[in-house]
C-alpha positions as CSV (number, residue, x, y, z in Angstrom):
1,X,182.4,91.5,130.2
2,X,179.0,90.7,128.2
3,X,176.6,89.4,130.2
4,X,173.9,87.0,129.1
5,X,170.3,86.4,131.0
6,X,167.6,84.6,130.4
7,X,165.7,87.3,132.4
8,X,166.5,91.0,131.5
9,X,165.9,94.6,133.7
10,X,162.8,95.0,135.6
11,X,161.8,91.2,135.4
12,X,159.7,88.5,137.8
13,X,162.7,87.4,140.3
14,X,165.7,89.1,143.0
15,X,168.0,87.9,140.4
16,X,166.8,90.3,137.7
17,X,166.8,93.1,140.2
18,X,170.6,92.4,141.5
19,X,171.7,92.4,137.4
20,X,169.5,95.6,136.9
21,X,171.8,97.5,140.3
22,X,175.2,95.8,138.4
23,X,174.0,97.8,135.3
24,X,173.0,101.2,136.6
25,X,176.5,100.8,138.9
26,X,178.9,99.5,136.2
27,X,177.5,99.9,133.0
28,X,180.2,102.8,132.0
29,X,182.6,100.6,133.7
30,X,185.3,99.0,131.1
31,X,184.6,95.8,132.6
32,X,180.6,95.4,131.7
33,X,180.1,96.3,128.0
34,X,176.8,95.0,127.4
35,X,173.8,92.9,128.4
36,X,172.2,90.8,126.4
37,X,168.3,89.1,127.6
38,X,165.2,88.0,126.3
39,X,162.1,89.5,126.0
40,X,159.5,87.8,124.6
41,X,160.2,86.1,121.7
42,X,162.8,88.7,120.8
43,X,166.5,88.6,121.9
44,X,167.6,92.1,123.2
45,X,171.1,93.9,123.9
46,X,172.1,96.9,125.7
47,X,175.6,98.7,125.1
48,X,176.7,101.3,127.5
49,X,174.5,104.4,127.7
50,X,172.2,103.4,124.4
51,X,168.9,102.2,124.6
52,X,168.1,98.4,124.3
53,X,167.5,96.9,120.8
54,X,166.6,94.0,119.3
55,X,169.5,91.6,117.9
56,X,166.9,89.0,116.9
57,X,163.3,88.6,117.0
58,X,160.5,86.4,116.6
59,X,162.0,83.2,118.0
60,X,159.5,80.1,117.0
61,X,157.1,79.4,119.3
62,X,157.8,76.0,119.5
63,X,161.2,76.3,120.7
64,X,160.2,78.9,123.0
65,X,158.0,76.5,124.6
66,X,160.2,73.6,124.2
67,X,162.5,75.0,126.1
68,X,160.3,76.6,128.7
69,X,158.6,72.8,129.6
70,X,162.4,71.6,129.2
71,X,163.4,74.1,131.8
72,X,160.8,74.5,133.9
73,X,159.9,70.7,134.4
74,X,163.0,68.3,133.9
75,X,166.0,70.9,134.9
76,X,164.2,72.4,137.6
77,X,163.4,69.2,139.8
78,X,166.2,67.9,138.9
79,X,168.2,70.0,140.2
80,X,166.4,70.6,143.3
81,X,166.4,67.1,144.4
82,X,163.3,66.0,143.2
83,X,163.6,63.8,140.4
84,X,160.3,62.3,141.2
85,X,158.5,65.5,140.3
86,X,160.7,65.7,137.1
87,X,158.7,65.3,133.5
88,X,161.2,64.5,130.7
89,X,160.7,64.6,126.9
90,X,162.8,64.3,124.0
91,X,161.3,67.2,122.1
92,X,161.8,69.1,124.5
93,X,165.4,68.7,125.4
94,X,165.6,69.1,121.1
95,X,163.7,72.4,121.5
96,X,166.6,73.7,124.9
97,X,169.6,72.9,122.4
98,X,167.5,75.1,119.6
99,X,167.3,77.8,122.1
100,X,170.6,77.9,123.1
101,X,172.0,77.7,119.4
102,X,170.0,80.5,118.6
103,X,171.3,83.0,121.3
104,X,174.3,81.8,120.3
105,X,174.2,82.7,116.6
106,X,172.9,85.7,117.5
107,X,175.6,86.4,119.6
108,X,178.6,85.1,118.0
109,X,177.8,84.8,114.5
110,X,177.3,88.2,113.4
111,X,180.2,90.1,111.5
112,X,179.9,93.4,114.0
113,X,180.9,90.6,116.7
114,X,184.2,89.9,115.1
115,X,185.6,93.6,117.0
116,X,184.4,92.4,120.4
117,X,186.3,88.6,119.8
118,X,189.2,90.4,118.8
119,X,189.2,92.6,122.2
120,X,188.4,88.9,124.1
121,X,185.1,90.1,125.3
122,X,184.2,87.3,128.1
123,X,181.0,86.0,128.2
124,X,178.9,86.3,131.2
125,X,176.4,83.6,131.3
126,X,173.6,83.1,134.0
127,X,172.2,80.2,134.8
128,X,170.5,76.8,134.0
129,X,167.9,78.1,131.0
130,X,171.3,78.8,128.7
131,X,173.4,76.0,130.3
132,X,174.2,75.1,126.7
133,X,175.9,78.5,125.6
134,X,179.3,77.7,127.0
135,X,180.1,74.7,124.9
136,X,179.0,77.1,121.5
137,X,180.5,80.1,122.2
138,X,183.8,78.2,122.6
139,X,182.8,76.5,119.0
140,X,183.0,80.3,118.0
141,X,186.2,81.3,119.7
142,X,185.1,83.0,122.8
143,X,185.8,82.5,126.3
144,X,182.6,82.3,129.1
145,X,182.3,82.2,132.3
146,X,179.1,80.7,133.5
147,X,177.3,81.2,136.9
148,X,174.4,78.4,137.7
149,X,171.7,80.1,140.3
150,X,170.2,76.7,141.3
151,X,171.3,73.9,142.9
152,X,173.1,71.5,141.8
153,X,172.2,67.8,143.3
154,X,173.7,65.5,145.6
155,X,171.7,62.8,143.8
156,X,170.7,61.8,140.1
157,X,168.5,59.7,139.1
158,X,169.7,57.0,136.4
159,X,167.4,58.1,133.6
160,X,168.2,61.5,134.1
161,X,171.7,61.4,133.9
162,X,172.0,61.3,129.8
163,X,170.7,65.0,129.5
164,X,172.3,66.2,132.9
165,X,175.9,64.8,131.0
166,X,175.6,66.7,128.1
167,X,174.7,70.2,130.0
168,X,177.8,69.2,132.3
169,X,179.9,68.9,129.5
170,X,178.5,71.9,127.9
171,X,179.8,73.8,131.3
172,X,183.0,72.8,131.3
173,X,183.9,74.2,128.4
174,X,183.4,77.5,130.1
175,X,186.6,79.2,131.7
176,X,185.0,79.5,135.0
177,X,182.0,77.9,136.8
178,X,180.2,79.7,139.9
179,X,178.1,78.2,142.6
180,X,176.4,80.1,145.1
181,X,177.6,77.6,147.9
182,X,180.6,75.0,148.5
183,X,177.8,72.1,148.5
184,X,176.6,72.5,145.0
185,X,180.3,73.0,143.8
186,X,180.9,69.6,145.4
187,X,177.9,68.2,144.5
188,X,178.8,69.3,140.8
189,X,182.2,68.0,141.0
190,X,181.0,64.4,142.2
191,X,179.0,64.4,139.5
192,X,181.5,65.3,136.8
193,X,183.9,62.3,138.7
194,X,181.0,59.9,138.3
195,X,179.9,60.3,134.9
196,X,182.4,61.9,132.8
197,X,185.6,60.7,134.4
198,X,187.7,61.6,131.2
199,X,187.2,65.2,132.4
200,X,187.7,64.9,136.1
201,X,190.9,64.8,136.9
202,X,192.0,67.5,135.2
203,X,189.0,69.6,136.5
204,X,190.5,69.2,140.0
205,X,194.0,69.8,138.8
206,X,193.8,73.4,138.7
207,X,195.6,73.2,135.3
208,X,193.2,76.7,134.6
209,X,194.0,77.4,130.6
210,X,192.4,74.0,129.4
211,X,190.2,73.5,132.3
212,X,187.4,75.4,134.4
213,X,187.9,76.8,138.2
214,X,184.9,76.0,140.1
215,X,184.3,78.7,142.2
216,X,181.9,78.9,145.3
217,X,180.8,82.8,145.9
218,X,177.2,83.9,146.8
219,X,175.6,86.4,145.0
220,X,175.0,90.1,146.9
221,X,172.2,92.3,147.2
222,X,172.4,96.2,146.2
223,X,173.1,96.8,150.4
224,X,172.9,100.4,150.6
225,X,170.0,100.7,148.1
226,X,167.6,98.1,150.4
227,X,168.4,100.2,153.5
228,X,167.9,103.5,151.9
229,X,164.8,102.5,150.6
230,X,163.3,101.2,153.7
231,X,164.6,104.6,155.6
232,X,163.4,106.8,153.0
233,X,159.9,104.9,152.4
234,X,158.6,106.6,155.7
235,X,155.5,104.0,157.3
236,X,153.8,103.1,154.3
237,X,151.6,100.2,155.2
238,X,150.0,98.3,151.8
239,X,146.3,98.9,152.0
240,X,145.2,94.9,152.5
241,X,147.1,95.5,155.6
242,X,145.0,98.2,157.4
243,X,142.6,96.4,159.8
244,X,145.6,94.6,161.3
245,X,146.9,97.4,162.6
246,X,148.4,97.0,166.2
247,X,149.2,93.4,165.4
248,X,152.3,91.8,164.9
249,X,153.0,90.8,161.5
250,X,155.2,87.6,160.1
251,X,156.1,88.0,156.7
252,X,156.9,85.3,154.3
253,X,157.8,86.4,150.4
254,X,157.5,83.6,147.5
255,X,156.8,82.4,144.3
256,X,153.9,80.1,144.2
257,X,156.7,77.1,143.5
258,X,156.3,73.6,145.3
259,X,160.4,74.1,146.0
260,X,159.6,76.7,148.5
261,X,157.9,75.5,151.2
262,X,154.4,77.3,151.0
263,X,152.3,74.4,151.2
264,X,153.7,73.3,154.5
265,X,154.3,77.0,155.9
266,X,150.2,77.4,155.7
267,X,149.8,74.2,158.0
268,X,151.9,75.1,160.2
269,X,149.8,78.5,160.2
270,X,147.0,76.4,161.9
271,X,149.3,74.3,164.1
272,X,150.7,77.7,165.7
273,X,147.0,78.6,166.0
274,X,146.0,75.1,167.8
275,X,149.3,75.7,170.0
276,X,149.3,79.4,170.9
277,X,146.0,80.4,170.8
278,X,146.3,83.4,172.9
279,X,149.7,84.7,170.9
280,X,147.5,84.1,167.7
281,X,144.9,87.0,168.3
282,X,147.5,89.3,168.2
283,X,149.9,87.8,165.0
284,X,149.1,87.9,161.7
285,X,150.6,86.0,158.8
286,X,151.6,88.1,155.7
287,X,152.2,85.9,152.9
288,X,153.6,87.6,149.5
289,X,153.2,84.8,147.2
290,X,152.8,85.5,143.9
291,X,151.6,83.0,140.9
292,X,154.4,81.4,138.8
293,X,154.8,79.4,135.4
294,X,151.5,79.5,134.6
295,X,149.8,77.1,132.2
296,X,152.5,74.1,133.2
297,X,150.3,71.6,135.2
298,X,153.3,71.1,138.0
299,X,152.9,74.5,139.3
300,X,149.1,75.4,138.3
301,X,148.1,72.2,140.4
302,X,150.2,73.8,143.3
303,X,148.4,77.1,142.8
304,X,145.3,75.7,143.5
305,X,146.1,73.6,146.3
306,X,147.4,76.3,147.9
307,X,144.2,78.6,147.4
308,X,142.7,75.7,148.8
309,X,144.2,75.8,152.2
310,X,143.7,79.6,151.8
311,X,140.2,79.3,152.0
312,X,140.3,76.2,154.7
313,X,142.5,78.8,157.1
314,X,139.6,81.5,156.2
315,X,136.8,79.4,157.5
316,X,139.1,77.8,160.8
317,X,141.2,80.8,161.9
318,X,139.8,84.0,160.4
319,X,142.2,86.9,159.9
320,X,145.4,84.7,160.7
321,X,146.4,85.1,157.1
322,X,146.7,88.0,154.4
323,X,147.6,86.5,151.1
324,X,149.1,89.0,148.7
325,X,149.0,87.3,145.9
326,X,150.0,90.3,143.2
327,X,153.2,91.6,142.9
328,X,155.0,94.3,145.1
329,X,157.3,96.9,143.7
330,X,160.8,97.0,145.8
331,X,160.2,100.3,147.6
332,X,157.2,99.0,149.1
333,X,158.3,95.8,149.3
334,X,161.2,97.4,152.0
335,X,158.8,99.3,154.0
336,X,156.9,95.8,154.5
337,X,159.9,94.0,155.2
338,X,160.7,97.1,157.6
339,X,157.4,96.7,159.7
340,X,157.6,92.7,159.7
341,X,158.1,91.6,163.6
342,X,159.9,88.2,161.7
343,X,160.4,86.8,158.4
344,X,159.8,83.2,157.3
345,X,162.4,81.9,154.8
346,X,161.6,78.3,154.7
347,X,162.0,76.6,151.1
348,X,162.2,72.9,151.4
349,X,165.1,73.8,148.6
350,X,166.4,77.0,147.1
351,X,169.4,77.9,145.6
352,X,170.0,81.1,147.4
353,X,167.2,83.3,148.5
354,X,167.8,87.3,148.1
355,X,164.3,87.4,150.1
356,X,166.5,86.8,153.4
357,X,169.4,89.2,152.2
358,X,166.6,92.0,151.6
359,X,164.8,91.2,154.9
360,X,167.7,91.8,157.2
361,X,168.8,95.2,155.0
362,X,165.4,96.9,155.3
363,X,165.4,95.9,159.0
364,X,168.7,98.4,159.5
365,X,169.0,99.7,162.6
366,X,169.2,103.2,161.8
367,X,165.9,102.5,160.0
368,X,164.4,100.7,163.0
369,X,164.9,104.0,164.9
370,X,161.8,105.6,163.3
371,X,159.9,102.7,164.6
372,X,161.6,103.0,168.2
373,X,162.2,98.8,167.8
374,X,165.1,96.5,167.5
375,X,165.4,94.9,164.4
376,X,163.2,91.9,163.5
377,X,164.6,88.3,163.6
378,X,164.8,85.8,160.5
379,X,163.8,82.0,160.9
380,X,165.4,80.6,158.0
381,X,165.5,76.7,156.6
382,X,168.3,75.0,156.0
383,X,167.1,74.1,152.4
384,X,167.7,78.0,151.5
385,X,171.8,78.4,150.1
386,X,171.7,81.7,152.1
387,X,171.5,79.5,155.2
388,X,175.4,78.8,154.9
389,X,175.5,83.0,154.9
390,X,173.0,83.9,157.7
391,X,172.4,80.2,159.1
392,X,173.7,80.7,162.4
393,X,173.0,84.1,163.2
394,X,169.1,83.6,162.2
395,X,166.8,80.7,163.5
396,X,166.6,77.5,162.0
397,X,163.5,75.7,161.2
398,X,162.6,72.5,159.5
399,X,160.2,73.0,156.9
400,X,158.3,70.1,156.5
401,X,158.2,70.2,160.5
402,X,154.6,72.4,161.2
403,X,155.5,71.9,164.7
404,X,158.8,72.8,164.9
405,X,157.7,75.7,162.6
406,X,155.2,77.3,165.0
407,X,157.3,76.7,168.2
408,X,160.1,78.5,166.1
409,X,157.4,81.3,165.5
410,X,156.5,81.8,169.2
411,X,160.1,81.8,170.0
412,X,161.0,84.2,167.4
413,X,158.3,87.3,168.6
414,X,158.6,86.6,172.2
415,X,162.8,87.2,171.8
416,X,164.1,89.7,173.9
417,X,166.0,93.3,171.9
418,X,169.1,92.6,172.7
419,X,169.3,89.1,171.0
420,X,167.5,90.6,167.9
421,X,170.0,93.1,168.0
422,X,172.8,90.8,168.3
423,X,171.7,88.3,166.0
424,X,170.9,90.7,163.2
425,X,174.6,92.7,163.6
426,X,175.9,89.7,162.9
427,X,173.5,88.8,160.1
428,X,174.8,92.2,158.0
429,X,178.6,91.7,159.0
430,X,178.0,88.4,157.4
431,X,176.4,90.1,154.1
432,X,178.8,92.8,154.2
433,X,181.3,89.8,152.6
434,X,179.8,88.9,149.9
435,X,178.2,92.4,148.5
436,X,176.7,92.3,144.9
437,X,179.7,94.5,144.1
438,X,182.2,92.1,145.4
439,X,180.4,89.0,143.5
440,X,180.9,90.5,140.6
441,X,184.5,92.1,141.1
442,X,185.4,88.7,141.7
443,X,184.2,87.5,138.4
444,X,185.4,90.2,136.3
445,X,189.2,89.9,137.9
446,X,188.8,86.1,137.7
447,X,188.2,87.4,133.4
448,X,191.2,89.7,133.9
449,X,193.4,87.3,135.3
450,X,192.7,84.4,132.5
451,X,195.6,84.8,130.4
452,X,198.5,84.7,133.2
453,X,199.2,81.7,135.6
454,X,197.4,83.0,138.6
455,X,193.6,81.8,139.0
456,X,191.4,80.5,141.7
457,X,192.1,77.5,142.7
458,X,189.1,75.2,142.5
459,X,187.1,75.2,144.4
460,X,187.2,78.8,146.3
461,X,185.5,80.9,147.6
């Protein structure tokens, strides 16, 4: 297979990282013959063992930013359920279809491609910011499979729905359609019934050389790779973390991204204060929450608020916060996840959430041994897709509820060892089904199996 990112190796995002284990584990594998990503304003391809090299550069900057405003704030709120935050214009969505006929050009157009068409190369595409490349790379005689990393919604707004039709349509001219959970499957399926009922009944029919499968199957983590790195790490403790030595430390990890909960999470910081005052001289929260999509109003605006209650928690309840706010390398980001005494996972709304997945891997129990503790529990929203993984084996929290939040907190460090333990046994049984190795086995025999009369039945999982 070729697969196709918006994000390439060593990029913001546990997406990038999961892609960059696929390639160092598969990439002299028969079934993963390139990858193709952007950098910059410059499309980018790796084959095999050779070094990466530029298949098209200098991409104008208009579309570049068309399709970064078009992305970023129409598709993205959208698709989280919150149309009201959505900002749509036409130039824009003009500038996304640019994009995505670009990459495709460059991908298909070439006369060095014709080899790769010839041995049926499948297309790998991931996610929302190419949603457009299935429909053209069928115009060009190849087949795709397309996996979308975001939600899809249970509800639409009626002036969204024009531009939401044409990238539905655009998908389901892919062979195969991936979800990470049975909700947005559904959720995407509704919507197909609804608005493009021409195509719906045969969608469902299962009729698989005319029509997509729509698949449900959550995307892994590298297992082995976050529990080695948190044993191997030894007890590395980031130096903004020194003087809070002795305390016990919650950990949240984010993106500074209004879809994530952070906002609310820092209230309930001060509720759990104003509740368990005693508990609180001896907790710290330690937020990892880095800046995102700068110089798009949306997200600066909830970069500042943010460093507003920042400094509010500095003047009312000194110390109860450490706010990382620059980014952490994985190695060290598994030694912190390794010392954490519980994790916060509390998006209001997130497609999947490898944060979670990483948490309960670096807390291993033949890694807790060197700290002579039972692993750490995880208090994790509903709103995160990983919730239908590790939902009821962690403990659930409503996000917008500070109270609930903070009594969640208490409840989580005052647990006893041997319902850690139990809890987070079955937290890796759970993730040992759906490994990154698996997710993408599954994919590449759903692409071996696309010219015979066996397929997954849609939807499956």
């Amino acid at each position: 297979m070729h697969l196709v990112t918006y994000r390439g190796p060593s990029m913001a995002g546990g997406v990038s990282g999961a892609f960059s284990s696929l390639w160092q584990n598969f990439a002299q594998a028969q079934d993963f013959n390139a990858w193709t990503y952007l950098v910059d304003d410059e499309v980018v391809e790796m084959r095999k063992a050779d070094d990466a090299k530029a298949l098209l550069g200098c991409i104008p900057a208009e579309i570049l930013d068309g399709h970064y405003r078009f992305c970023n704030l129409f598709i993205w709120p959208v698709m989280h359920d919150m149309g009201q935050r959505a900002h749509y214009a036409a130039s824009d969505r003009t500038a996304f279809r640019s994009f995505n006929r670009l990459i495709a050009d460059c991908l298909f157009r070439k006369g060095f491609r014709k080899k790769f068409a010839q041995e049926r190369e499948m297309q790998f595409v991931q996610d929302y910011q190419l949603a457009l490349l299935p429909a053209l790379a069928q115009d060009y005689g190849f087949n795709s499979t397309l996996f979308w990393h975001i939600p899809w919604p249970k509800e639409v707004q009626t002036l969204h729905v024009p531009p939401l039709v044409e990238i539905a349509t655009a998908l389901l001219a892919a062979d195969t359609i991936g979800f990470h959970t049975q909700e947005y499957a559904h959720n995407f399926l509704q919507f197909v019934d609804k608005y493009i009922p021409e195509r719906s009944v045969n969608l469902r029919s299962g009729k698989w050389r005319s029509f997509p499968a729509v698949v449900a199957r959550p995307l892994g983590i590298d297992n082995s790779g976050w529990q080695n790195a948190a044993i191997s790490g030894g007890n590395f403790m980031h130096p903004a973390l020194e003087h809070v030595k002795g305390k016990k430390i919650v950990l949240s990890v984010d993106r500074a991204d209004y879809t994530k909960g952070v906002s609310e999470r820092m209230q309930m910081i001060s509720t759990f204060a104003e509740r368990y005052p005693d508990l609180s001289q001896n907790v710290v929260f330690v937020q990892i929450c880095t800046r995102t999509r700068a110089g798009l109003p949306a997200f600066d605006d909830y970069w500042e608020r943010l460093e507003f209650r920042e400094q509010q928690l500095a003047t009312r309840k000194n110390d109860l916060l450490v706010w990382l706010k620059d980014p952490i390398d994985p190695a060290q980001l598994a030694l912190l996840y390794k010392r954490a005494d519980a994790m916060l996972v509390t998006p209001l709304r997130d497609g999947l959430n490898l944060t979670a997945k990483e948490f309960v891997l670096s807390q291993a129990p033949h890694a807790m041994t060197l700290q002579g503790k039972a692993p750490a529990p995880l208090l994790l929203s509903p709103g995160a897709g990983v919730f239908n993984e590790l939902g009821r084996y962690s403990i659930a929290v409503d996000p917008i509820d500070d109270i609930d939040m903070a009594d969640s907190v208490a409840y989580a460090l005052g647990m006893d060892d041997r319902e850690k333990t139990n809890r987070h046994h079955r937290c890796v049984a759970a993730m040992s089904k759906h490994t990154l190795t698996d997710w993408w086995n599954y994919f590449a025999a759903i692409n071996n199996f696309r010219n015979r009369d066996i397929r997954p039945s849609s939807v499956s999982t």
